[in-house]
C-alpha positions in Angstrom: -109.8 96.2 47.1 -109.0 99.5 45.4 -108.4 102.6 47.0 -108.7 106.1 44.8 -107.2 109.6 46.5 -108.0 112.3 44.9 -108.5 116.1 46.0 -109.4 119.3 43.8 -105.9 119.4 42.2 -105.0 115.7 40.9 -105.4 111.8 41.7 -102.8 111.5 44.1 -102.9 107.3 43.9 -105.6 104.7 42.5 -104.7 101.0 43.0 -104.7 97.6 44.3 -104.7 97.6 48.2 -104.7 95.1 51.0 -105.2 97.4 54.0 -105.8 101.3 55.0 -106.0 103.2 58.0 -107.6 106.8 58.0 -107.4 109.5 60.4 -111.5 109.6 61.4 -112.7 112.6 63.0 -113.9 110.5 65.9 -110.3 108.0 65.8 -108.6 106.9 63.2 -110.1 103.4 61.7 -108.8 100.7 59.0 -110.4 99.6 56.3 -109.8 95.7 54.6 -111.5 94.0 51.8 -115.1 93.2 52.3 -115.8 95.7 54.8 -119.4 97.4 55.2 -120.6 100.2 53.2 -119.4 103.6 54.7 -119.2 107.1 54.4 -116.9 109.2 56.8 -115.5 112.3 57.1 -111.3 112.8 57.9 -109.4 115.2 59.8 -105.7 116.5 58.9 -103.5 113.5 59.4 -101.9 110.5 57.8 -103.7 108.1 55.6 -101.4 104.8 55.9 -102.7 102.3 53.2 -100.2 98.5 51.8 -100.3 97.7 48.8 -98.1 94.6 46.9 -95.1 97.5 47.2 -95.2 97.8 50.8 -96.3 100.9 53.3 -97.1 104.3 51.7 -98.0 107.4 53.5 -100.2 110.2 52.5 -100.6 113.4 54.6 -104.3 114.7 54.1 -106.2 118.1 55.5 -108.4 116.2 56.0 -111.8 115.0 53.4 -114.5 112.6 53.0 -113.9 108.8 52.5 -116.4 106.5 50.8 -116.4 102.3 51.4 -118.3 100.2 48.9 -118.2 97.1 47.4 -114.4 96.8 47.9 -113.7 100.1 46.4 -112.8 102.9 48.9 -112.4 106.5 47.4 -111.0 109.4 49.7 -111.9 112.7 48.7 -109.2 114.5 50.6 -109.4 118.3 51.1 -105.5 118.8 50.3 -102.3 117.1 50.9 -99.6 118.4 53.6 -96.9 115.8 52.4 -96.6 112.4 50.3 -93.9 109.5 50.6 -94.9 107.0 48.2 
């Protein structure tokens, strides 16, 4: 599936993912491929997401994430930090 991060400044990643986990404003969830349409809204926390080059991190302020058909774009507020 492919995930696209992007807030008001630049696009922070767009690739080829197996797995992500976001930090839901009711509990964090995850997110694999073929999961059901969603829209959701983030708080400030870590986005987690594997790709073929391991575990990256993403500190967010939080956003809005979108699920569908296997493409997930996060619409994140800001970034506190990045290790990628």
């Amino acid at each position: 599936m492919f995930l696209e991060i992007v807030t008001p400044v630049k696009k922070v990643y767009g690739g080829e993912v197996s797995i992500v986990t976001f930090p839901g404003v009711d509990g964090s969830f995850q997110v694999m491929n073929d999961h059901a349409a969603m829209v959701s809204t983030l708080k400030e926390g870590t986005v987690i997401y594997k790709n073929r080059d391991g575990q990256h991190e993403v500190e967010i302020t939080g956003g809005v994430v979108e699920v569908l058909n296997n493409k997930i774009v996060l619409l994140a507020d800001g970034l506190v930090s990045q290790e990628v």
